[in-house]
C-alpha positions, 0 to 999 in steps of 0.5 A: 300901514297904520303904524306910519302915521303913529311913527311920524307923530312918535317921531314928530313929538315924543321921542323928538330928536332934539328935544327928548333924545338930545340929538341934534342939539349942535345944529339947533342951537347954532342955526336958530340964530333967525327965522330965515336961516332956520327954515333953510337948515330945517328943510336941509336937515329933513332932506338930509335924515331922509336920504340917509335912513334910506341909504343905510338901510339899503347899505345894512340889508344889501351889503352889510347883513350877506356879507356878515359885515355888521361889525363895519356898521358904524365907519359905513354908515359915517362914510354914507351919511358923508357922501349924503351931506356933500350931495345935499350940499351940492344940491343947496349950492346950485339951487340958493347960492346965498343960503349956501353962504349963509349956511356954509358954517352949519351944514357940516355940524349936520354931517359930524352930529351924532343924530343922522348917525343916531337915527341910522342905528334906531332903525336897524336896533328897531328892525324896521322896515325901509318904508318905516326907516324912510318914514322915521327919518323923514320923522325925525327932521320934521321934529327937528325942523320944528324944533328949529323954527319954534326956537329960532321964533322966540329968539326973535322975540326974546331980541325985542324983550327986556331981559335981565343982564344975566339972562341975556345970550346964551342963557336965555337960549338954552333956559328957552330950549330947555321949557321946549324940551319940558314942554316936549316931554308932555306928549309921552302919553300921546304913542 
């Protein structure tokens, strides 16, 4: 049980998701637009990588390894992580109705992004245990929700800068998210 809390934080920080590995990098770009909508799309995307590491690892170890069915990994895994995201989504519809709205946009680029599905094939490539795949994929969307927050904060504080004409949009969103991935790259010693 020592190795969970070095998981998450491996998780967490070094090998974060968006910004070492460059998975996710769709849904934080689009969703840290302000600080509200991040923290929804942040709490959403955790459920979401969650549910899905516990659903493929179930699916791999009950269904896919007796049957000698790994060849399908992939085209079951994408179908998983499909019914995962509307469940998720209908959950998020019935609880925050104008979070929904807000999000209706951004909740299928979590499904069609290649990081759930890039998580669910990390725990099997590993062989980890389903505490430690729950636990990696729980990781996993904390980094990515911290990520989010972190850039969608200083987007908000980079609306109120002075920033050169050239700069301005776009390019100051990912010249910011690239100093986060730098930044990022400083806990590799940390695991």
């Amino acid at each position: 049980m020592t190795d969970i809390p070095i998981l998450l934080i491996g998780a967490i920080f070094v090998n974060n998701l968006a910004l070492s590995q460059m998975l996710g990098v769709a849904p934080l770009l689009r969703a840290s637009g302000s600080l509200a909508t991040a923290a929804v799309m942040a709490a959403v995307a955790t459920c979401i990588l969650t549910l899905s590491s516990m659903a493929t690892w179930l699916c791999y170890h009950y269904l896919l390894l007796p049957f000698d069915l790994v060849f399908l990994r992939t085209l079951v895994y994408i179908l998983l992580i499909v019914v995962v995201m509307k469940l998720t989504e209908l959950l998020l519809y019935m609880q925050a109705p104008a979070q929904h709205c807000v999000l209706a946009t951004s909740l299928p680029l979590i499904t069609l992004n290649c990081a759930v599905l890039g998580v669910a094939l990390i725990n099997d490539n590993k062989a980890n245990s389903f505490i430690e795949s729950v636990c990696y994929g729980f990781g996993t969307g904390a980094g990515l929700a911290l990520a989010l927050i972190m850039l969608a904060t200083l987007r908000e504080r980079l609306a109120c800068a002075d920033v050169p004409e050239p700069f301005q949009g776009s390019a100051i969103t990912l010249i910011t998210t690239g100093l986060m991935s730098l930044a990022f790259m400083g806990f590799a010693g940390l695991v």
